[in-house]
C-alpha positions in Angstrom: 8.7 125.1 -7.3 6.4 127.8 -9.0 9.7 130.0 -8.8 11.5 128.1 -10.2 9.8 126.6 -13.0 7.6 129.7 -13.7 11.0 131.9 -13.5 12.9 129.8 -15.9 10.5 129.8 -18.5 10.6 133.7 -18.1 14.1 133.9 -18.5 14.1 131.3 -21.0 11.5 133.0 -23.2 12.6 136.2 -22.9 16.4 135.8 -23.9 15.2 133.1 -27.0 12.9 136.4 -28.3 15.3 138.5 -27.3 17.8 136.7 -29.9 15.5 136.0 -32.8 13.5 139.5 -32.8 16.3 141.6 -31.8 16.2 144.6 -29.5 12.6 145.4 -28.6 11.7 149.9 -28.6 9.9 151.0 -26.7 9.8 149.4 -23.3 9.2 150.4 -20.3 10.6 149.2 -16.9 9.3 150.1 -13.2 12.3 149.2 -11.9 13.7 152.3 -13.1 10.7 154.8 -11.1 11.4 153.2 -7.9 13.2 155.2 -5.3 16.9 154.5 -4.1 17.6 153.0 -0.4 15.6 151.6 2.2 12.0 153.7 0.3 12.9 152.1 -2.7 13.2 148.6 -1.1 10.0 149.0 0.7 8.7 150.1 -2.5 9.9 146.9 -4.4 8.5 144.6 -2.1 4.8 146.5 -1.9 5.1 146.0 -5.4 5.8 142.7 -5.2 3.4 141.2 -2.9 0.8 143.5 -4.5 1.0 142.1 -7.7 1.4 138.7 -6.7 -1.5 138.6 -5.2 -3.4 140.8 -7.1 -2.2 139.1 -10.3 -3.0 135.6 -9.6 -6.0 136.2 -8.4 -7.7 138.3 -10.8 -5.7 136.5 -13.7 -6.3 132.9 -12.7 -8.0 132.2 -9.1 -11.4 134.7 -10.5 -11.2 133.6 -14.2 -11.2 129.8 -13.8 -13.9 130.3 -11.2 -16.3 131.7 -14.0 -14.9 129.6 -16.7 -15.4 126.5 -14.7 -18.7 127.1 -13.7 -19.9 127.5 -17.2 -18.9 124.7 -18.8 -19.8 121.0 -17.6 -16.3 120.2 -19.2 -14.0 122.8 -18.7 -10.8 122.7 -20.8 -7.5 123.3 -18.9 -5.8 123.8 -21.9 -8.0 126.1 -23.7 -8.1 128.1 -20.2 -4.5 128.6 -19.7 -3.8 129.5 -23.0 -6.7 132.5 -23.0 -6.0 134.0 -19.3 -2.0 133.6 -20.1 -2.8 135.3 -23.4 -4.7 138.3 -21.6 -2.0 137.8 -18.9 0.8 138.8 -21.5 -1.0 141.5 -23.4 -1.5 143.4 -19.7 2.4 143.3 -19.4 2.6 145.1 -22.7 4.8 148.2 -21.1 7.5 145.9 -21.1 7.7 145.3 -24.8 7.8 142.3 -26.9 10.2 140.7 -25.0 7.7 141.4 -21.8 4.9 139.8 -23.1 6.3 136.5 -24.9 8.1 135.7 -21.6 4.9 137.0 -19.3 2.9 134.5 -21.6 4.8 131.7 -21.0 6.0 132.6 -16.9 1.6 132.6 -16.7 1.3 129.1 -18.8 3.9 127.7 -16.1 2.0 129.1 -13.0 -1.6 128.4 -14.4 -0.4 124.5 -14.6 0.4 124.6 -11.2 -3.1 126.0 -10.0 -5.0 123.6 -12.0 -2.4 121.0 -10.6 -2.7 122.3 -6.7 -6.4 124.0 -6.8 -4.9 126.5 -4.4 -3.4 129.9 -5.6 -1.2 130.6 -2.6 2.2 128.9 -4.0 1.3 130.8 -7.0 1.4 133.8 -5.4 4.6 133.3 -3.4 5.9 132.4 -6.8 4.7 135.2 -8.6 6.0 137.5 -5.8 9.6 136.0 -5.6 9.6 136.7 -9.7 9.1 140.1 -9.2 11.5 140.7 -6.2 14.0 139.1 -8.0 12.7 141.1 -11.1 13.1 144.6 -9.5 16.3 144.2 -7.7 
């Protein structure tokens, strides 16, 4: 489910910038560093998994933690607009394009914490993004 949703309001928001702002200079894809073959695979897959996991957790399992713990009456909305905010301006190697759809791909997956309270389909989710992403 989080692929799917999550991954359609990537593609979504990436194409729709894509057409009204136009080409975007100056970005950067890992795709093109990784290795050809079966290194390259194994490559896209650590990558994958890594930042899947290392993503969601330090970009919404460790954030709503603290920001929940704060506040008596912590706002959902206000939370996933901030983290996917920050989320979108860490993706900013990938240009314009990059960040609008990373900001919007994050919005999608932080609903579906906050709806779960678990971040392990977000991390599958996240991790299927990016395979599918990379290859």
């Amino acid at each position: 489910m989080v692929f799917v949703t999550a991954g359609l309001a990537f593609l979504v928001a990436r194409n729709l910038s894509w057409r009204v702002l136009g080409p975007s200079p100056g970005s950067f894809q890992l795709v093109q560093l990784f290795p050809q073959g079966l290194a390259g695979a194994a490559l896209q897959i650590y990558a994958a998994v890594s930042a899947g996991l290392v993503e969601s957790i330090f970009f919404i399992g460790l954030p709503w933690l603290l920001y929940a713990s704060a506040r008596q009456h912590p706002s959902e909305m206000r939370f996933t607009l901030c983290v996917s905010t920050i989320f979108a301006l860490a993706h900013w190697e990938h240009g314009r394009h990059g960040v609008i759809a990373a900001f919007f791909a994050h919005g999608v997956m932080c609903r579906w914490f906050l709806h779960w309270r678990t971040l392990w389909p977000i991390v599958l989710g996240h991790t299927l993004i990016d395979l599918a992403a990379f290859s």
